[in-house]
N, C-alpha and C positions, 0 to 999 in steps of 0.2 A: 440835246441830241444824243441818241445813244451812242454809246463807246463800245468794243470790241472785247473791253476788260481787261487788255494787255497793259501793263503799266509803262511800259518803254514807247509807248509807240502812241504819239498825240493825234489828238483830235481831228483836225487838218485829216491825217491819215486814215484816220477811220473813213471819215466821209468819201476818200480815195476810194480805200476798200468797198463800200457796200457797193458802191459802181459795180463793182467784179464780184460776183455772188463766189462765184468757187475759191477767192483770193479769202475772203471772211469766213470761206468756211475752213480752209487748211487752216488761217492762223485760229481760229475759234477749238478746231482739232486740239490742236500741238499743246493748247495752254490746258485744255479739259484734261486731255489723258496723258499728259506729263507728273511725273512723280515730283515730290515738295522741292526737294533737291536741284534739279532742271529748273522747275520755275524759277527757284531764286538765280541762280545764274543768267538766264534767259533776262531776265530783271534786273539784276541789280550790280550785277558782275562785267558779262560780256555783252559787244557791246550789239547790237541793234543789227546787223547783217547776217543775213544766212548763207549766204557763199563769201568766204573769206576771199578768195582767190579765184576771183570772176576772170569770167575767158577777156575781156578788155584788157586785166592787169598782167595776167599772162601774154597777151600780145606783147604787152609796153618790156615786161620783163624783159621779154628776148629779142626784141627790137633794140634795147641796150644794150644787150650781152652779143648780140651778133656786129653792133658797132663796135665794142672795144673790141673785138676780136679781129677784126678789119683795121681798127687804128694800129690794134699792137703789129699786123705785120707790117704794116706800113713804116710806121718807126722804125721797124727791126731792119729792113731793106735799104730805108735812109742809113742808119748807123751803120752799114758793112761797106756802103759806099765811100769810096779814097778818096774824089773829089769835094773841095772846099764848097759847094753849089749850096747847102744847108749848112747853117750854125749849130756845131756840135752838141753846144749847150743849152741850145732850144731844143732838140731832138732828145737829149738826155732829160732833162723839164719834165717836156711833154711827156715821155716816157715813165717818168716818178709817178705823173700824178694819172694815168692812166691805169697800173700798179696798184694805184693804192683807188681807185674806182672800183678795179677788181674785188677789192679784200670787201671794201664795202659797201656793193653789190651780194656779195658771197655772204655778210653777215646777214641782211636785207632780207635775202630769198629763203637764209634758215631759219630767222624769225618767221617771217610769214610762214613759213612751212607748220613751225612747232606753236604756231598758233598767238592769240591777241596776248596774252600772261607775257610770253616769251617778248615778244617787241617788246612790251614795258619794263622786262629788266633787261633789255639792251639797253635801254635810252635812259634807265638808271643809274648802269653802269657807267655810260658813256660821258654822264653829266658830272658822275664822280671820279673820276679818272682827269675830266678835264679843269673839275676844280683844282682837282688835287696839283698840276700841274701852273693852273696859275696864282694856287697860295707859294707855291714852291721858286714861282719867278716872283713875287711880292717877300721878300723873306717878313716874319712876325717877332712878335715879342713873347717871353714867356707868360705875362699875362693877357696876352690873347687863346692859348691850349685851351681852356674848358670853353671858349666861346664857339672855336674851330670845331671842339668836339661837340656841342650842339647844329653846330653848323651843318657836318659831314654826316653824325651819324640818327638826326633829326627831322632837321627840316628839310635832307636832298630826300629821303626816302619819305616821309609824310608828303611832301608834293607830291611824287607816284602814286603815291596810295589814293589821293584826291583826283588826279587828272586819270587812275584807273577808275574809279567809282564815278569821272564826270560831274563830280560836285563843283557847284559854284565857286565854291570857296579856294580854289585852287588859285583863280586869279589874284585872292587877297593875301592869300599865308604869308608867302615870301613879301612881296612889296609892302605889305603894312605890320603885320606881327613879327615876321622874321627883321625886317627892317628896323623896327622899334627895340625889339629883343638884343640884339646886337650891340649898340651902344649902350645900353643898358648894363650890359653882362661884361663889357670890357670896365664899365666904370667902377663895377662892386669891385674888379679883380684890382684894384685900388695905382693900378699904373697911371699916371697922367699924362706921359713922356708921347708928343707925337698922339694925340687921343686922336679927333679928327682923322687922322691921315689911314691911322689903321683901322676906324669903325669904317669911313670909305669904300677903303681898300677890299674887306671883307664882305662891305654890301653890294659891292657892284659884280663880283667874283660871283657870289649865288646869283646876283640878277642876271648873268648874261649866260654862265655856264649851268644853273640847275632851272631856274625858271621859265628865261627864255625858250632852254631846247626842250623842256616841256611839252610847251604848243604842239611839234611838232606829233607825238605820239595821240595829244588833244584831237587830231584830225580824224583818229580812227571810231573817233565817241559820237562825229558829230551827226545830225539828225538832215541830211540836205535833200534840198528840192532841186529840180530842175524845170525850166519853161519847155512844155510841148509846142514848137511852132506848128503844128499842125491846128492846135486846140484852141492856141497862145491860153493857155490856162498853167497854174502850175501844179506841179506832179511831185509825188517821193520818191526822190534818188536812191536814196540807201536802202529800198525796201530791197531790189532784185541786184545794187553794183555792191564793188565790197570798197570802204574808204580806202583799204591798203593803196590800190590804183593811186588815190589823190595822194596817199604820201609819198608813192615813190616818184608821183609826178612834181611834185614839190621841193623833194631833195635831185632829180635830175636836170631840173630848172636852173638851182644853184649852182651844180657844179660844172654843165656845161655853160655858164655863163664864168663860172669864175677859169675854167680852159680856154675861153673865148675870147677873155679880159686878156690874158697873159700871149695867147699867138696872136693879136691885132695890137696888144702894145709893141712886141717884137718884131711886126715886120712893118707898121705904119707909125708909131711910136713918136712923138717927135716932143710932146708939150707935157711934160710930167706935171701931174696936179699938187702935192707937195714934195717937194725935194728930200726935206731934212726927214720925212714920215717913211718916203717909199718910193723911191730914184727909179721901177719897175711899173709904177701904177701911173699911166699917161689917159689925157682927154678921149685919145685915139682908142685906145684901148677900151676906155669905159662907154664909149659911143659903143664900137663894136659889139663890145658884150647885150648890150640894152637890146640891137636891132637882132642880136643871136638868139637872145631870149624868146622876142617876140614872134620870130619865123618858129624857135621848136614850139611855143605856145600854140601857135597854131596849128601845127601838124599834129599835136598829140592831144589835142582838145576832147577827143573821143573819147578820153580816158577820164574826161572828169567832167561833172556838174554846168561850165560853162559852157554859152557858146563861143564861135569860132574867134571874137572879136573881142568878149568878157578873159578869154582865155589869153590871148596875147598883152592884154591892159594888166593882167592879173602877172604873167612873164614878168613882165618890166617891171613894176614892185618889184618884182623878189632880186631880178639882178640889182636893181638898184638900191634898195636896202640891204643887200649883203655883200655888196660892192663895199657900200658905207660902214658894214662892220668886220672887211677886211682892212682897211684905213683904222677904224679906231684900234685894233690890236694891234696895228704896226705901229702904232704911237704908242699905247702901251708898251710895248717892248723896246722900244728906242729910250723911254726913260725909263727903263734898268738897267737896258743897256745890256739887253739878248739879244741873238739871233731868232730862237726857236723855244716853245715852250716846252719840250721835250723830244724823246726819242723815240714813241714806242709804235710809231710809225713808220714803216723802215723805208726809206728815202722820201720820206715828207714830213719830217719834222715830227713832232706831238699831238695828241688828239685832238688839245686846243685849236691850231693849226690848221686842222682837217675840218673843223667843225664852227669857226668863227661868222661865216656870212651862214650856216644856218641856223646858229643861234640870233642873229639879229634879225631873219628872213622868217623865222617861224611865226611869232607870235604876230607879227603885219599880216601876214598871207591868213594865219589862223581868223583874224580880227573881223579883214575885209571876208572871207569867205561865212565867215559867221551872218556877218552882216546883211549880206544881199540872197547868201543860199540857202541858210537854218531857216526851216521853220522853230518860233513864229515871229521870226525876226525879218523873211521877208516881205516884200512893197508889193 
């Protein structure tokens, strides 16, 4: 079957295309009379969308930014109130981590603003910053430094450079090479003292903080379909939506679910799921959040790939996997024996902190949306 000649854009799609005669002829245009330069980018660079910031993601944008705008005066009226009728320190909470929704929402929209390069050294940054913060609650050995220094200034940037180019290989660096390299490189540095504990230490630190939150940026590469129910046939998503939409649907998934988890602990609260881990994280609470997830799933399905019922199935994973990876940090930290993996969040703790259930939420949500939405991976 003929192809279109675009190298980004498969088969499947072509066949879309000839359907639409003037659809084949613009992209047929664009690839003919673009200079070498454009192509390879078009190609091999950026990623597969031609509107970055489709009018869907700008709806969602500011359907966000007009809720926290709403919650903070809300808060702010609670807090001036003299009567005891509200728990101070749930209103102050709340208010932290609304604060810090703000900031990054605010990163979010100047990324997308400055374009796909730009997200990807946010989320470079982000992954190093948060390592850096949880070698720093794990203290090292001096024969661990050249491993750290492969670690940091290595394989956190060679992953971006993979999950920007959307190569295969990105899923393998870290968990096989980077994993194997590791122990290896603390063995030559001829320490024995504690071996085990700190090749661990250092492999689970890139899995959760540089490769996990990976996926996340992954979202904006990927090639997805959606079902026409008109047609029941399926179709290219990402030819005319931009992925941004799915990421930020993705990260506001988590974090109204992990604000959801924390005010339905606090007023229905009663059966804390481990004690000695996190005296704050109750049954009550983590129902709540699940059934939070799945109503905004549904309301905001327009924004993405799924339909209305893929879309709440798809909710519930995320809160419930990053439910699950606000629990293992808290256990983490409990055997150091921190409160917070840093400071550079001001009134929420460390980046780690901020970013723990979507490191464990990305690469699920990346996996299953892989699975059922990428061509040619869908049934």
């Amino acid at each position: 079957m003929a192809s279109c000649g675009h190298p980004c854009v498969a088969e499947p799609c072509c066949r879309w295309l000839r359907q639409r005669p003037e659809s084949a002829k613009l992209l047929a245009f664009v690839h003919a009379e673009s200079p070498p330069p454009v192509k390879f980018l078009l190609s091999n660079v950026l990623p597969p969308v031609e509107n970055w910031l489709d009018r869907p993601t700008l709806w969602l944008l500011g359907l966000v930014l007009l809720f926290l705008a709403v919650t903070y005066v809300i808060l702010v009226i609670l807090r001036r109130q003299s009567d005891a009728s509200v728990n101070p320190a749930i209103v102050d909470m709340l208010s932290q981590r609304v604060r810090a929704w703000w900031m990054m929402c605010a990163i979010l929209v100047a990324s997308f603003q400055l374009g796909y390069a730009a997200s990807m050294v946010l989320f470079g940054f982000v992954s190093f910053w948060a390592l850096r913060e949880y070698i720093t609650m794990t203290p090292t050995r001096r024969g661990d430094h050249r491993t750290l220094f492969w670690v940091f200034f290595v394989f956190t940037p060679l992953q971006y450079v993979l999950v920007g180019r959307y190569h295969p290989s990105f899923m393998l660096a870290i968990p096989v090479f980077a994993s194997l390299f590791i122990p290896i490189r603390i063995a030559f540095a001829g320490d024995h003292k504690r071996f085990l504990e700190r090749s661990a230490k250092i492999q689970a630190g890139l899995l959760i903080c540089v490769y996990s939150l990976s996926y996340a940026p992954a979202l904006l590469h990927m090639d997805l379909w959606t079902l026409d129910v008109a047609t029941e046939e399926w179709v290219p998503w990402s030819v005319d939506r931009s992925n941004a939409g799915l990421l930020f649907y993705f990260v506001l998934i988590v974090q109204l679910s992990d604000i959801a988890q924390y005010a339905w602990g606090a007023l229905l609260g009663k059966h804390v799921i481990a004690p000695a881990i996190n005296s704050s994280r109750t049954w009550e609470g983590f129902g709540g959040a699940i059934a939070t997830a799945a109503l905004t799933g549904i309301l905001f399905h327009w924004a993405t790939p799924f339909g209305i019922w893929e879309s709440s199935c798809m909710a519930m994973a995320i809160a419930v996997v990053g439910f699950s990876g606000r629990m293992v940090m808290s256990a983490i930290k409990r055997d150091r024996g921190v409160n917070d993996t840093g400071t550079l969040v001001t009134g929420h703790s460390g980046v780690l902190d901020r970013i723990d259930s979507i490191c464990f939420a990305a690469p699920v949500f990346f996996h299953l949306t892989r699975f059922f939405y990428e061509q040619p991976f869908i049934r």
